[in-house]
C-alpha positions in Angstrom: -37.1 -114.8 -58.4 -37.5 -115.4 -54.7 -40.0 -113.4 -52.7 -38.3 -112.3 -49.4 -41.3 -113.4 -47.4 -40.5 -116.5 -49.2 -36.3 -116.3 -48.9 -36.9 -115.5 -45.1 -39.9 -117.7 -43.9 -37.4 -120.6 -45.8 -34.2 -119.8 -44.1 -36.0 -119.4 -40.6 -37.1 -122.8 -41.2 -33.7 -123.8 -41.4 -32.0 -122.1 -39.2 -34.2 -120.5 -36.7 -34.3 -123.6 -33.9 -30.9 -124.0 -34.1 -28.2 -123.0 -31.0 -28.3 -119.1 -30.4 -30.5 -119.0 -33.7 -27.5 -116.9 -35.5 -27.4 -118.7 -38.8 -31.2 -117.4 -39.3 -29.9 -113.4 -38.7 -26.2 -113.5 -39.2 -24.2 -115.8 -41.9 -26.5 -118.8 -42.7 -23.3 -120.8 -44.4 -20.1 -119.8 -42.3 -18.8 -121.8 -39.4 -20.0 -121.2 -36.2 -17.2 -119.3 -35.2 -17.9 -116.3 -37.5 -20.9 -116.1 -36.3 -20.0 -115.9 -33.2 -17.7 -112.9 -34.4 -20.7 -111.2 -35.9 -22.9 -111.0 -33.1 -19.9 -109.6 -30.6 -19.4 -107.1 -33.4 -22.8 -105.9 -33.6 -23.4 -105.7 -29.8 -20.5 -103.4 -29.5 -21.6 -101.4 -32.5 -25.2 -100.7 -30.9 -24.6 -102.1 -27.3 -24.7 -98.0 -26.3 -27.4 -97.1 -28.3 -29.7 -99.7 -26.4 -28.8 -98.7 -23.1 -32.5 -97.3 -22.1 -33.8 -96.5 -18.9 -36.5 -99.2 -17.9 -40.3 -98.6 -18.8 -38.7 -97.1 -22.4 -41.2 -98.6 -25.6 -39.4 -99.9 -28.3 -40.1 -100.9 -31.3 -37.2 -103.8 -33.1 -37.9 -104.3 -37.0 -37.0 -106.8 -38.6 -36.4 -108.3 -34.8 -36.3 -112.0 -36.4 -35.6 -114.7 -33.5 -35.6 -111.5 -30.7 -31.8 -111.8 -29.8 -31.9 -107.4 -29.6 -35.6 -107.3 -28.1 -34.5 -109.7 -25.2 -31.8 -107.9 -24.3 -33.8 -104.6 -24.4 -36.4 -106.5 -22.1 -34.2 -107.4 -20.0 -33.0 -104.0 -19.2 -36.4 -103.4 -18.6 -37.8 -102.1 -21.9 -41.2 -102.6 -23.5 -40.7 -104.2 -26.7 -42.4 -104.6 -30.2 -41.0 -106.5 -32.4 -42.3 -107.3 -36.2 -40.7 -109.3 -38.7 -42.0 -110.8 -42.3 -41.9 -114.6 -41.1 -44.0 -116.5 -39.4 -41.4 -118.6 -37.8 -38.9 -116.0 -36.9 -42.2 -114.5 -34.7 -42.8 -118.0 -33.4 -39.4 -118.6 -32.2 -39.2 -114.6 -30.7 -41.7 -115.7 -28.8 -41.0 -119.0 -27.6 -37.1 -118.1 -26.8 -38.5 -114.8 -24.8 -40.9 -117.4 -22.8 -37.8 -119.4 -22.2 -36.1 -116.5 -20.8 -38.8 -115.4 -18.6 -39.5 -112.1 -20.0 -42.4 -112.4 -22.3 -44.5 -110.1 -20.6 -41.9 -107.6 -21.6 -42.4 -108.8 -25.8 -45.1 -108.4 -28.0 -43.6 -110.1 -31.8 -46.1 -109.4 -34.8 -45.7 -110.5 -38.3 -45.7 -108.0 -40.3 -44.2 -105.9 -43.2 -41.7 -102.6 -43.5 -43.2 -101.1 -46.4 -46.7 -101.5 -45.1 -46.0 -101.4 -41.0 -48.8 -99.1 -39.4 -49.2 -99.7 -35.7 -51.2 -96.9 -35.1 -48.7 -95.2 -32.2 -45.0 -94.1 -31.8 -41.9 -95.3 -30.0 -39.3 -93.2 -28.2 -36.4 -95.8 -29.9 -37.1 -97.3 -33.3 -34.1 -99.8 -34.3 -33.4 -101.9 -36.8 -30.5 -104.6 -37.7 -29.8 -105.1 -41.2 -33.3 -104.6 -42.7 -32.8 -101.8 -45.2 -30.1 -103.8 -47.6 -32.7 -106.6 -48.0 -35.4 -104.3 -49.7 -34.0 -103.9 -52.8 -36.2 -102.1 -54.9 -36.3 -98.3 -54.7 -39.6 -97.5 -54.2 -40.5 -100.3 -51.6 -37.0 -98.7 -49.8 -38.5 -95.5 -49.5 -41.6 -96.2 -48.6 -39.9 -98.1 -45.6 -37.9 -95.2 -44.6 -40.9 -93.4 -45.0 -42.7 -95.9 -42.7 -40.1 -95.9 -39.9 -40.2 -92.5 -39.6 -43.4 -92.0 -39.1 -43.0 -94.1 -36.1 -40.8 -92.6 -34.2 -41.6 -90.1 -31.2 -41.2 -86.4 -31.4 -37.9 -86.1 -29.6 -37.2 -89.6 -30.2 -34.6 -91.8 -31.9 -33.9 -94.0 -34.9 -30.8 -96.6 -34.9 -30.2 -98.8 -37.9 -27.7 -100.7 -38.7 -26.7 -101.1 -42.6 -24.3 -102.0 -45.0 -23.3 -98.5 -47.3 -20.7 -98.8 -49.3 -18.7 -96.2 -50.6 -19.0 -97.2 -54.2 -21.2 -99.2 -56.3 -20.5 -102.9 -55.3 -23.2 -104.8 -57.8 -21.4 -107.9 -57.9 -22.6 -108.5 -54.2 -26.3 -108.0 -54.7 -28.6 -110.7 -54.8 -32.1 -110.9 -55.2 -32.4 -110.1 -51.5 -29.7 -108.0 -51.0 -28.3 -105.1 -52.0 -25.7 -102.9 -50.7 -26.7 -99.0 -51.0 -24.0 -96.4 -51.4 -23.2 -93.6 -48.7 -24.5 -91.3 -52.0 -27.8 -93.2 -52.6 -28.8 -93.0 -48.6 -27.7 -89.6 -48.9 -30.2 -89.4 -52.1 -33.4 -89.7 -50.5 -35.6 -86.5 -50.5 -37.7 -84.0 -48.4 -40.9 -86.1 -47.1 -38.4 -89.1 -46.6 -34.8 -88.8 -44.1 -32.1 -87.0 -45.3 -29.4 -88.8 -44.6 -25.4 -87.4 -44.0 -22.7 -89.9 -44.0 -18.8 -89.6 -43.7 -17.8 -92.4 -46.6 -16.3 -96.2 -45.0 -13.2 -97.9 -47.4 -14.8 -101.6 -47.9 -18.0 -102.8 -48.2 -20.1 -105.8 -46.6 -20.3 -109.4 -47.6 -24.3 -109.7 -49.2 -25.0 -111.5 -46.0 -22.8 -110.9 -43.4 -22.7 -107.1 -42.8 -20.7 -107.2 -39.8 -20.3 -104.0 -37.7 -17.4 -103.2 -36.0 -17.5 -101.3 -32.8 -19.5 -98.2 -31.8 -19.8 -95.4 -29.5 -22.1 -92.5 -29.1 -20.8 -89.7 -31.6 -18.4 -87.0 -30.2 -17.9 -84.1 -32.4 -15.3 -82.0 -32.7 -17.4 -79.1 -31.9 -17.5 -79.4 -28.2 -20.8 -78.1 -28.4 -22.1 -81.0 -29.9 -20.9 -83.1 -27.8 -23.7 -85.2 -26.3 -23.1 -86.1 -22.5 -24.4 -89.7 -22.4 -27.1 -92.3 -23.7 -29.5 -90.6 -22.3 -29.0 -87.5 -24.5 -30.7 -87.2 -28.1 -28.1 -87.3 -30.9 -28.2 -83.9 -32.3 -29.9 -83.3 -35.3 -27.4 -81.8 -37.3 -24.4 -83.5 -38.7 -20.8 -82.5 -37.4 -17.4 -83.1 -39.3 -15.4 -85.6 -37.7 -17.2 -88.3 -36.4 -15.0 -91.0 -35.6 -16.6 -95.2 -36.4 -14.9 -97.4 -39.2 -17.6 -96.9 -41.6 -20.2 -94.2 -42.2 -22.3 -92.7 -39.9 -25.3 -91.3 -41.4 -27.3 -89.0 -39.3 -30.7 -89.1 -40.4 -32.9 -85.2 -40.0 -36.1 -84.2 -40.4 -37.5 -87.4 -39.3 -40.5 -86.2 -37.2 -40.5 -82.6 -35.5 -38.0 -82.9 -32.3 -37.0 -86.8 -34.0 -33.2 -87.6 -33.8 -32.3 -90.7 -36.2 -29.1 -92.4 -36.6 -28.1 -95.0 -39.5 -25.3 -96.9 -38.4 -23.1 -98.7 -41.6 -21.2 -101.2 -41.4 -19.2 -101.0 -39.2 -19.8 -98.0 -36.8 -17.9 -96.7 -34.0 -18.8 -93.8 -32.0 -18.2 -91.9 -28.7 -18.7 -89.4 -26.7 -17.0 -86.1 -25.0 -18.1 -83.6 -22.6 -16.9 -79.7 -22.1 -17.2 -78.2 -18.8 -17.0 -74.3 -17.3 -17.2 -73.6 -13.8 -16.5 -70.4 -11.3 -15.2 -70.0 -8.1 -12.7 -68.1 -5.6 -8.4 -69.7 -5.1 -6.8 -70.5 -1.6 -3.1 -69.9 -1.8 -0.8 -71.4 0.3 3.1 -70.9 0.3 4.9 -73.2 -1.6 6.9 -76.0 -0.3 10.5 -76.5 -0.9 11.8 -79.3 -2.6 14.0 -81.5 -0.8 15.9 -82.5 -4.3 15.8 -80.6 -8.1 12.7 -82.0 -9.4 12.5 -82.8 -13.2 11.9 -80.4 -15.6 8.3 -80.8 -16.3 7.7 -80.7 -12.4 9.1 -77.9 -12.1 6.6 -74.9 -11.2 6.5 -70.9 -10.4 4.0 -71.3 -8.0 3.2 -74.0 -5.9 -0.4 -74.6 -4.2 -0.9 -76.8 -1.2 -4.6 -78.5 -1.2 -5.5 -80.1 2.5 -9.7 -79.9 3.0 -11.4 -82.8 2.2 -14.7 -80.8 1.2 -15.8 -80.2 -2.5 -15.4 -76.4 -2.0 -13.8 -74.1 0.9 -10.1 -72.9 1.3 -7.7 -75.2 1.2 -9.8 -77.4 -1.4 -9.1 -79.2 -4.7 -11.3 -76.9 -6.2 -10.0 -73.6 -5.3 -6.4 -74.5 -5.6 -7.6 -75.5 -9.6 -8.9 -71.4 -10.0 -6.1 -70.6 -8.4 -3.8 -72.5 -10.6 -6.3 -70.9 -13.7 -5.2 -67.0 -12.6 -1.8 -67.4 -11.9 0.8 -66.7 -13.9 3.4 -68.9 -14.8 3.8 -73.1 -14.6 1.5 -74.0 -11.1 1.9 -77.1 -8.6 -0.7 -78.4 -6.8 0.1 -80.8 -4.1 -3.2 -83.2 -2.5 -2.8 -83.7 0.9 -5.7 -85.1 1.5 -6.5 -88.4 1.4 -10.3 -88.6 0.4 -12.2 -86.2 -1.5 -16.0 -86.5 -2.2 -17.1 -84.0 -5.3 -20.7 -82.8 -5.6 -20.2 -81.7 -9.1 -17.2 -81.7 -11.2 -14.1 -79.6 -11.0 -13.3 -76.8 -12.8 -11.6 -76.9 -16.1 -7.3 -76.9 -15.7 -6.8 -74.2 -18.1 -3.2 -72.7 -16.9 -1.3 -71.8 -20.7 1.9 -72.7 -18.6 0.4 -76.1 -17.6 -0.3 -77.6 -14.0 1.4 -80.4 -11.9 -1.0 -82.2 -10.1 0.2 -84.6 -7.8 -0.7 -86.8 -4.8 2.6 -88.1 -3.2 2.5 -91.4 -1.1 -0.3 -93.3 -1.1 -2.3 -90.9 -3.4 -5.8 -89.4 -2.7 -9.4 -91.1 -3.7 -11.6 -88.2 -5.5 -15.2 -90.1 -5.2 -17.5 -88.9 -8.3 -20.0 -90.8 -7.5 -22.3 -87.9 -6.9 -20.8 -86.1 -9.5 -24.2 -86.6 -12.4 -22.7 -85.7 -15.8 -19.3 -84.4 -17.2 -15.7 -85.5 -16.8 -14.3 -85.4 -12.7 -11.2 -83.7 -13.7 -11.1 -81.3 -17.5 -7.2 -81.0 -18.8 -7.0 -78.0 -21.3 -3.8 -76.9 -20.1 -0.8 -77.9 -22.2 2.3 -79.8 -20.6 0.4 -80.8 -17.2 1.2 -83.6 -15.8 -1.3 -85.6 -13.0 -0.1 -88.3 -11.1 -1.4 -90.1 -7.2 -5.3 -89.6 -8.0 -7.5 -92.7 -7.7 -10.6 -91.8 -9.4 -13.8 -93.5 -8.7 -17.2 -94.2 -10.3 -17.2 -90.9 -12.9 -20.5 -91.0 -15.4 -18.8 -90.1 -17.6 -14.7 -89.3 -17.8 -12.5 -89.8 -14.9 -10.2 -87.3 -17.3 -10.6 -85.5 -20.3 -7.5 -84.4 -21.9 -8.1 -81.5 -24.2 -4.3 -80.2 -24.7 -0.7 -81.4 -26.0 2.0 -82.9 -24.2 0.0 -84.0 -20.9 1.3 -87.0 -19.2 -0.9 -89.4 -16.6 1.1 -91.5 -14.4 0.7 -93.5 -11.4 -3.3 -93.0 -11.5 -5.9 -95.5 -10.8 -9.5 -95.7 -12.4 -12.2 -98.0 -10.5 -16.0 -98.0 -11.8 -15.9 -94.7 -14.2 -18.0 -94.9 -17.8 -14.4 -93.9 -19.1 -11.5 -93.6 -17.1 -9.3 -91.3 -20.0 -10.8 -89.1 -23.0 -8.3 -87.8 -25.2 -9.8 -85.2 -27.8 -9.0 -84.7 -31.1 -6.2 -82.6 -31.9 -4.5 -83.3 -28.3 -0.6 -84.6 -29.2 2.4 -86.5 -27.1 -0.4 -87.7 -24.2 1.6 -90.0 -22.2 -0.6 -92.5 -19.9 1.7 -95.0 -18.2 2.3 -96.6 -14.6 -2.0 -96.5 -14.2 -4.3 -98.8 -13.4 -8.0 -99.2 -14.9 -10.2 -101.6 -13.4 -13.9 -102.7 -13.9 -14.6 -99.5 -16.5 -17.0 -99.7 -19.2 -14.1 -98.5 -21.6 -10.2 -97.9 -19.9 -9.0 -95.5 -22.5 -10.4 -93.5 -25.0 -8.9 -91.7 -28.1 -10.7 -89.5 -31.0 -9.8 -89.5 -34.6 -7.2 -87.0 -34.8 -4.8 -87.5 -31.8 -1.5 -88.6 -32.3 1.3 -89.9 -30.6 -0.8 -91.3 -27.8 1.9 -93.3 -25.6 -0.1 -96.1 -23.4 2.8 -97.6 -21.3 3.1 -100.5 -18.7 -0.4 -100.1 -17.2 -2.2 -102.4 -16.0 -6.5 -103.1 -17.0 -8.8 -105.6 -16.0 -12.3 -106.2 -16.1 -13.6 -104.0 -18.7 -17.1 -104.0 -19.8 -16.5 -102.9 -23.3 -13.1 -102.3 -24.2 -9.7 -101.3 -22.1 -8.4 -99.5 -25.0 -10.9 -98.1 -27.4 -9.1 -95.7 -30.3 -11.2 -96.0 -33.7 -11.6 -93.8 -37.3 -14.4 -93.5 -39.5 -11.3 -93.4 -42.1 -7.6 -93.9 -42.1 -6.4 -91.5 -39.9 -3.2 -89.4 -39.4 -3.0 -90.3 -35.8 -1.1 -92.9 -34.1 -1.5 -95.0 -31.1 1.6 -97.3 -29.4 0.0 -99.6 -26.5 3.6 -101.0 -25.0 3.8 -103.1 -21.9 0.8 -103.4 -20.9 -0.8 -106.4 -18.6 -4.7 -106.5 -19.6 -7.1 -109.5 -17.7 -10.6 -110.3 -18.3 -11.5 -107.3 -20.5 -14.4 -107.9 -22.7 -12.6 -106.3 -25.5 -8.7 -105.4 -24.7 -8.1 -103.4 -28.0 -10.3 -101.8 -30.6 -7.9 -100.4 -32.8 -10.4 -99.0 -35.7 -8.3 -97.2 -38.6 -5.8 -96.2 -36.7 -2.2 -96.6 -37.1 -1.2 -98.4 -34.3 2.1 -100.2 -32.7 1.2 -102.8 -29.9 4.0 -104.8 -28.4 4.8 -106.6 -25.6 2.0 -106.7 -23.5 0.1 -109.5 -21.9 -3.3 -110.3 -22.2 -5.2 -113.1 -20.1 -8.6 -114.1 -20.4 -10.2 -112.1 -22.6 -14.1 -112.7 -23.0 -14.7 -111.9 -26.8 -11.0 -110.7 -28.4 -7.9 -109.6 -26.6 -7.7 -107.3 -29.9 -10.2 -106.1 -32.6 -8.0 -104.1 -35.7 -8.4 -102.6 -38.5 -6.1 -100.9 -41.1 -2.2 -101.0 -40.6 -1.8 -102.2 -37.2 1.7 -103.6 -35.8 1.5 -106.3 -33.4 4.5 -107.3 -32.7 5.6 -109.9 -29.2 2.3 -110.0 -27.7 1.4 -112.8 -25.3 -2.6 -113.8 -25.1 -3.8 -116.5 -23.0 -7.4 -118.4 -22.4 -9.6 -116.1 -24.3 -13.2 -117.3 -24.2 -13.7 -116.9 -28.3 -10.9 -115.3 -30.1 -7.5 -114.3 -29.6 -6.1 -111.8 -32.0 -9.3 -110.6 -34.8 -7.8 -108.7 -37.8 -10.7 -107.7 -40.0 -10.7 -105.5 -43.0 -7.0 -104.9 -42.7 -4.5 -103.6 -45.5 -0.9 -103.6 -45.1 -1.1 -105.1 -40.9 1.7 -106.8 -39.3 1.0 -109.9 -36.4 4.5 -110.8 -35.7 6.1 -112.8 -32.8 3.3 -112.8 -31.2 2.3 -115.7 -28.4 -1.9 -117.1 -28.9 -2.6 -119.6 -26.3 -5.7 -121.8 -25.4 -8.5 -119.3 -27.3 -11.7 -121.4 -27.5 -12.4 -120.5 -30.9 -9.4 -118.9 -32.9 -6.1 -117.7 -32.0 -5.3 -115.6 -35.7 -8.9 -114.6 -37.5 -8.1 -112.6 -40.6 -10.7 -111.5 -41.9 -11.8 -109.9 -45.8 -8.2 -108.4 -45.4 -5.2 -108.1 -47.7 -1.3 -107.5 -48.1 -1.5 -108.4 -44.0 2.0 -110.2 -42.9 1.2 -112.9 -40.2 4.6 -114.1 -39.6 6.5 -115.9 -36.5 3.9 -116.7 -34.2 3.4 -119.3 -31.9 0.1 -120.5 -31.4 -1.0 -124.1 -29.4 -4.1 -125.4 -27.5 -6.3 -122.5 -29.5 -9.6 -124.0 -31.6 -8.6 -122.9 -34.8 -4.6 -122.0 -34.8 -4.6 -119.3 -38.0 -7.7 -118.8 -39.6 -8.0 -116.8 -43.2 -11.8 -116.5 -44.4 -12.2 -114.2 -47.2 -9.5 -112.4 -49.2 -9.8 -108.3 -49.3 -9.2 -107.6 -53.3 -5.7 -106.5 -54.3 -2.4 -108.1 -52.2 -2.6 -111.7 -51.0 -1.8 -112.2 -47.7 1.1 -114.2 -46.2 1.0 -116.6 -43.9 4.7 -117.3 -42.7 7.5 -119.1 -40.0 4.6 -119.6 -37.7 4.0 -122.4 -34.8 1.1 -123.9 -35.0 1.1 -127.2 -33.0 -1.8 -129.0 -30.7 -4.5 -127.1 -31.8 -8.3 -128.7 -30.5 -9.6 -128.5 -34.6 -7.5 -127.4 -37.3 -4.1 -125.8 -37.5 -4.3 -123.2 -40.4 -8.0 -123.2 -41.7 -8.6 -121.0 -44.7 -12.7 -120.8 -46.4 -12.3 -119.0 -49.8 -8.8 -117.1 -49.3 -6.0 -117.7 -51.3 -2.8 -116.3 -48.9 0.7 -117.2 -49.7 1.8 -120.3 -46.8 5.1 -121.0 -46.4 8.1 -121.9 -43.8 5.5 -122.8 -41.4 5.6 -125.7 -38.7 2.3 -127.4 -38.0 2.2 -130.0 -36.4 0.1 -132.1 -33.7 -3.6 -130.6 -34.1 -6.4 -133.1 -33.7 -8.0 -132.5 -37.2 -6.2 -131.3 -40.3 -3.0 -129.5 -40.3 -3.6 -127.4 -43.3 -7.6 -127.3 -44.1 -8.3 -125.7 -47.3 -12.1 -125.0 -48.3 -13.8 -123.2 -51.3 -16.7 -121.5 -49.7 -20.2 -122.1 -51.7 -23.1 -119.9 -50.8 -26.5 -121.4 -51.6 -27.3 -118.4 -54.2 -23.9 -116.8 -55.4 -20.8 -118.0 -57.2 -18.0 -120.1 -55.8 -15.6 -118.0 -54.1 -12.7 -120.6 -54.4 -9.9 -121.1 -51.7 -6.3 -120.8 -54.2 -3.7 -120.9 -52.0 0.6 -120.5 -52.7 1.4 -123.7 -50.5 5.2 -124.1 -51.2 6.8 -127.8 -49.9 8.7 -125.8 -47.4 6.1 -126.0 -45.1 6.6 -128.4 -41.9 3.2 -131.0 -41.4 3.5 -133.7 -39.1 1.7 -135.8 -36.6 -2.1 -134.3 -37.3 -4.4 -136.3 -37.8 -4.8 -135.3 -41.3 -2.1 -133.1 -42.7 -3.6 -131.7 -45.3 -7.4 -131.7 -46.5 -8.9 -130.0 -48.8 -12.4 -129.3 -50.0 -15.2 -127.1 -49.5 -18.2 -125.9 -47.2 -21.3 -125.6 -49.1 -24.4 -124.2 -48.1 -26.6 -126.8 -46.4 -29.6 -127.3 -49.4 -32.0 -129.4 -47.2 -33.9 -127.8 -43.8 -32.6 -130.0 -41.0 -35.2 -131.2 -38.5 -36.0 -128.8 -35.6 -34.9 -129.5 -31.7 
């Protein structure tokens, strides 16, 4: 049996000096490609939870090469990182020199289960080190260890596989993949960890999260504001992320902890109260019968700049709160600066906001926590605001039937919120440029309509709607033009109908899904990695969609099964289609697609078996049809069985059909 010192101080070897290093921390024996995929995944999953403010000690376990302690390092962050090989210290330290920020990184060798630096940390993190102790007491003595070093007040954040049921097969002897019951297991002394249970489990090596956000409950009390607030220590039902989150309590006194499965998306709300006095003006008459949802009992006219005073924003918004009956509330004004956010829309008859011509900037700049504008108010509709550089929400929707049109969203942490249990929220005729996320929506809202707006520039996604489980919401993204998001779509468990939009540029995916999506006539052009990435799906439809010029992919399907990909029309991509790892139960089926002048392969499938037929491949530099059994260094075969019926079209590649397979490299290659 391997010794993991051993299994680890080998594969850094290996792997360690190569490229970004990935191979030695990811998926040693996958192409490049999904490694590539694994990293973006795990930045989004945790890229929130390592947002610190600068001079914040850290401590990274299991840090290996020091891809997560650079980053934190160069936001500032003291960092100390200890791993169980030599080499993976040796290369932290020499790839943090490179970087220029050694002075930031101090990298130790050393072991979990016997760590004892003598001192806390106010953030304790770890990526996948928990699943590669897999003996019980050794596990538990390295929860126990991690605990004790982390600050009173503050946090723990690791990132593991947990299954939902016992999935032997995949353990190794440096692997193994705990259930949400076992974590849940440990005892007083030790973490107790909570967990809301995830549907499929990781590969032994390649635990791949999916997307994260900081948790929003659907207590509104719980609901933390920001990064900068602890997660609280109690668990809360609800809490949306693909796969288990397990909050972890009783860590230290005044000690938050978080274990993040596999993968884990989470994200945050906010609930705001506020009191002040109404300015009523007469209403105006309207020059033509206005539609039916604009039409109001009482209309208030809002024309003082100021944050506060008659004739302001604010105190038309109490006003609209006491009166009885449907309220309008017509801007005037063409600038507005807030100090602090508005009060809460809470009218039971609902409120039409509106800013006719050119619309009116509201500034939150100065605004330091909660959402700029707080819908609870049932049928309201909000159109002609430009909102500006929120913290956290440009708009929180709370209530049913509320529509957002014609608004813009510049700089804001979020430019839309919509709670759980909101229903029929219609967002169309907007635009959302340079957010960290465009749109948000909890577990639990439905019939979200987002229609023929226009994003760009997103830091972390444009649309951001995930599920801890399947969930009885539903999404429909229609029409849309998104540019140069980082992520376009991260569509997590939810069902979800996306067609006809355009999406150009993307950095890392125009669309991240999960579950049952539809995609159905989408065009995507010159993405920087991959076009469309379907991961873990069951039952998805990609249909008629257009994948153009994506460096590495233009179809991933990943570990997914009875998934239709069907009448595409994919050319210039890396990879045209690629299938890597069935899901168990339903093949896939691969169908009527174009796939024609690919850079590398046409349809490229490692250790899945789909169904192929009716397709037209033709013109791709390397093999039309490459067909690989995958061979990990230390676990059985997984063989690549395709259906390939004659009716598929291959012509003009330079190989039409290969196949093969991609073992696990046996021999360390020399160093750079």
């Amino acid at each position: 049996m391997t010794s993991p010192a051993v299994y680890w101080e080998e594969r850094a070897r290996r792997f360690s000096g190569r490229g970004a290093g990935l191979q030695a921390v990811c998926s040693y024996g996958m192409p490049a490609f999904y490694n590539r995929a694994i990293d973006v995944a795990q930045r989004l999953a945790l890229g929130r939870w390592l947002r610190v403010p600068p001079g914040t000690e850290v401590l990274d376990v299991g840090c290996g090469i020091g891809r997560w302690s650079r980053m934190l390092a160069r936001r500032g962050a003291h960092v100390t990182g200890i791993d169980l090989s030599r080499t993976m210290v040796e290369e932290a330290r020499r790839r943090a020199s490179l970087a220029g920020i050694a002075s930031k990184c101090a990298f130790l060798e050393g072991d979990l289960v016997t760590m004892d630096l003598g001192r806390t940390f106010p953030l304790v993190f770890g990526v996948t080190v928990l699943q590669h102790i897999v003996d019980a007491g050794p596990f538990e003595e390295a929860v126990a260890r991690l605990a004790r070093h982390v600050a009173p007040g503050g946090r723990l954040v690791l990132l593991e596989a947990a299954p939902t049921h016992s999935w032997n097969e995949r353990d190794s002897e440096i692997f193994r993949a705990r259930t949400v019951e076992e974590y849940a297991g440990l005892r007083p002394g030790r973490p107790s960890l909570r967990g809301a249970h995830r549907r499929r489990s990781a590969a032994p090596q390649d635990p791949v999260p999916a997307l994260s956000r900081p948790p929003a409950s659907a207590d509104r009390r719980c609901r933390p504001r920001g990064p900068d607030v602890p997660v609280p220590s109690r668990g809360g039902p609800g809490r949306p992320g693909l796969d288990p989150e397990l909050l972890a309590q009783g860590v230290r006194p005044g000690a938050r902890a978080m274990i993040l499965s596999r993968p884990h998306p989470i994200y945050p709300g906010a609930a705001l109260a506020f009191a002040l006095v109404a300015f009523l003006e007469r209403p105006i008459a309207a020059v033509r019968p206005a539609p039916p949802e604009n039409k109001t009992a009482v209309q208030i006219l809002v024309t003082n700049e100021k944050d506060t005073g008659p004739g302001s924003l604010r105190w038309a918004i109490f006003a609209a709160d006491r009166a009885q009956g449907r309220v309008g509330i017509e801007i005037r004004s063409r600038r507005i600066v807030l100090e602090t956010p508005l009060p809460p829309v809470l009218n039971a008859a609902g409120v039409v906001l509106a800013a006719p011509g050119e619309g009116v900037e509201i500034d939150g700049r100065s605004v330091p926590a909660g959402a700029l504008l707080d819908i609870d108010s049932p049928g309201s509709v909000v159109s002609g605001l430009k909102l500006k550089g929120a913290v956290r929400q440009g708009i929180l929707v709370r209530s049913s039937g509320v529509a957002l049109r014609g608004l813009t969203f510049t700089e804001c942490e979020e430019g839309v919120h919509v709670l759980a249990g909101a229903q029929a929220v219609t967002i169309e005729g907007s635009t959302f440029d340079q957010n960290r996320t465009g749109v948000g929506v909890d577990p639990g809202a439905s019939r979200i309509a987002i229609h023929d707006n226009s994003f760009r520039k997103h830091d972390r996604a444009a649309v951001w709607a995930v599920s801890s489980s399947p969930s009885p919401g539903s999404v429909s993204i229609l029409r849309n033009r998104f540019e140069e998001d980082r992520m376009s779509l991260v569509l997590i468990n939810v069902p979800a109908r996306v067609e006809d939009n355009r999406f150009l540029r993307p950095v890392e995916a125009a669309a991240y899904l999960t579950g049952a999506p539809v995609l159905l006539g989408n065009r995507v052009d010159a993405g920087a990695s991959v076009g469309i990435y379907i991961a873990a799906a069951d039952g998805a439809r990609i249909e008629e969609n257009e994948v153009s010029n994506c460096l590495a992919v233009g179809i991933l399907l990943r570990q997914s099964r009875n998934t239709e990909v069907r009448r595409n029309r994919l050319f210039g991509n890396g990879y045209g289609i690629a299938v890597v790892l069935d899901g168990k139960g339903a093949p896939n089926v691969i169908a009527d697609n174009l796939v024609l002048s690919q850079r590398v392969d046409g349809l490229f499938m490692l250790g899945a078996s789909p169904f192929v037929h009716d397709n037209r491949i033709l013109g791709n530099r390397q093999a039309g049809l490459r067909i690989l059994d995958y061979i990990p260094l230390r676990e059985p075969r997984v063989a690549a069985l395709p259906v390939v019926r004659d009716t598929n079209v291959l012509k003009d590649n330079h190989w039409n059909e290969l196949r093969g397979e991609y073992r696990e490299p046996a021999e360390a290659e020399p160093r750079p």
